[in-house]
C-alpha positions as CSV (number, residue, x, y, z in Angstrom):
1,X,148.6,152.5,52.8
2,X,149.0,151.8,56.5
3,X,152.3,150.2,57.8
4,X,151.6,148.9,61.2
5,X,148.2,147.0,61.8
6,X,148.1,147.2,65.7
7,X,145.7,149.3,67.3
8,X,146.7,152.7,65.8
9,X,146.8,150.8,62.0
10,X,143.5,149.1,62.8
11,X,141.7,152.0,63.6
12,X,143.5,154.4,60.7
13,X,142.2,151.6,58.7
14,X,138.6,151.8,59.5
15,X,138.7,155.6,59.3
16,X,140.1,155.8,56.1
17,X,137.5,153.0,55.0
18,X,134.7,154.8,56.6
19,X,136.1,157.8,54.5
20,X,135.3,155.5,51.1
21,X,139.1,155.0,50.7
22,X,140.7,152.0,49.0
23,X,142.7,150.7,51.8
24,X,146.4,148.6,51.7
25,X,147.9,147.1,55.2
26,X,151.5,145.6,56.1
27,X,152.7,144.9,59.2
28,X,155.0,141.5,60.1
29,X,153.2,139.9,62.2
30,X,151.0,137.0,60.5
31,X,148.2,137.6,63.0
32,X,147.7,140.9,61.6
33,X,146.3,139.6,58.5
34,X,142.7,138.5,59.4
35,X,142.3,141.9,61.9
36,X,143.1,144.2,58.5
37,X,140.9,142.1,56.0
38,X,137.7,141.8,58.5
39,X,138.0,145.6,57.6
40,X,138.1,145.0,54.5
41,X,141.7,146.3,54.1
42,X,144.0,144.3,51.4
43,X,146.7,142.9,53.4
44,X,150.4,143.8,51.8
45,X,152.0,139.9,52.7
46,X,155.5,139.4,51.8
47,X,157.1,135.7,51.9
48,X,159.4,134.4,53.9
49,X,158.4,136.1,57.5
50,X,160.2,134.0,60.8
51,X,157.3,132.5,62.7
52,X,155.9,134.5,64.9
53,X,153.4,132.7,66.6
54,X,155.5,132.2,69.7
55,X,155.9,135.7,70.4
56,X,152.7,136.4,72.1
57,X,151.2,138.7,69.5
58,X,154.5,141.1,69.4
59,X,157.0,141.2,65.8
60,X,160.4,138.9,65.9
61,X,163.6,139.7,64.3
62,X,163.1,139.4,60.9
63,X,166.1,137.7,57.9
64,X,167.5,140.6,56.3
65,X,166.6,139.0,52.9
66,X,163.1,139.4,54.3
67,X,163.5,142.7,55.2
68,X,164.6,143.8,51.4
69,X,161.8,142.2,49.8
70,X,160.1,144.1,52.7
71,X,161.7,146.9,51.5
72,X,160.9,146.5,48.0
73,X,157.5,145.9,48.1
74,X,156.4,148.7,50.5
75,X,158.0,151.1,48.3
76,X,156.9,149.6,45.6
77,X,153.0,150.3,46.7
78,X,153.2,153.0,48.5
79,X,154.5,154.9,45.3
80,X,151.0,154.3,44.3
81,X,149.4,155.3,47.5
82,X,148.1,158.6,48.0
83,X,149.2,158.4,51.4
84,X,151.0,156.3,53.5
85,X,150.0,156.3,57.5
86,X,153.1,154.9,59.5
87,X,152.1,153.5,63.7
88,X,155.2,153.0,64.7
89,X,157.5,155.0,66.6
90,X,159.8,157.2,64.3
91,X,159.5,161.0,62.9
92,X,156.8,161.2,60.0
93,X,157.1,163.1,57.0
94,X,153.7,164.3,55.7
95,X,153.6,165.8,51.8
96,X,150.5,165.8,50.8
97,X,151.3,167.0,47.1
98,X,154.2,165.4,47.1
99,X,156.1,167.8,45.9
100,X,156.4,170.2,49.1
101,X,159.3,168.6,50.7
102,X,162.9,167.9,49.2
103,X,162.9,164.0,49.9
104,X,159.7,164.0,48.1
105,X,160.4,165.6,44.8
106,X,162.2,162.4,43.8
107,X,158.8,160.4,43.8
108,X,156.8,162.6,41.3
């Protein structure tokens, strides 16, 4: 699962295709959608986004209903993903069995 479809999501997306993987996408912005399925990525769509279209390509300020089904649903998915590639700006956590680090272990 990638979370972030701008140019570091796109391109982890075609890598990780390349690499034979099955492939989910999210990322807010509506435009995102046809970039991640032309790789043939299933794109992760959760209703009730603002409209972005004004915005000149960049996220808005999302409801904060929106942003628990948000929530919800990434969680929901990426508990079935074997990984889950994140493009924005934060600190990752990488586990790759998931088991390694404490805020992990809860997810076995």
């Amino acid at each position: 699962m990638v979370l972030g479809a701008g140019v570091a999501g796109l391109q982890a997306i075609a890598t990780a295709k390349r690499l034979g993987a099955v492939v989910e996408a999210f990322d807010t912005r509506a435009a995102a959608k046809e970039e991640v399925m032309s790789l043939g990525a299933t794109f992760v769509e959760v209703e009730g986004a603002a409209d972005d279209r004004g915005a000149g390509g960049y996220a808005v300020q999302q409801s904060d209903e929106y942003l628990q089904k948000q929530r919800s649903l990434v969680q929901e998915r990426a508990l079935k993903s074997n990984i889950v590639i994140a493009t924005a700006q934060a600190q990752k956590l990488v586990d790759l069995l998931g088991m390694l680090v404490e805020l992990t272990k809860k997810f076995r």
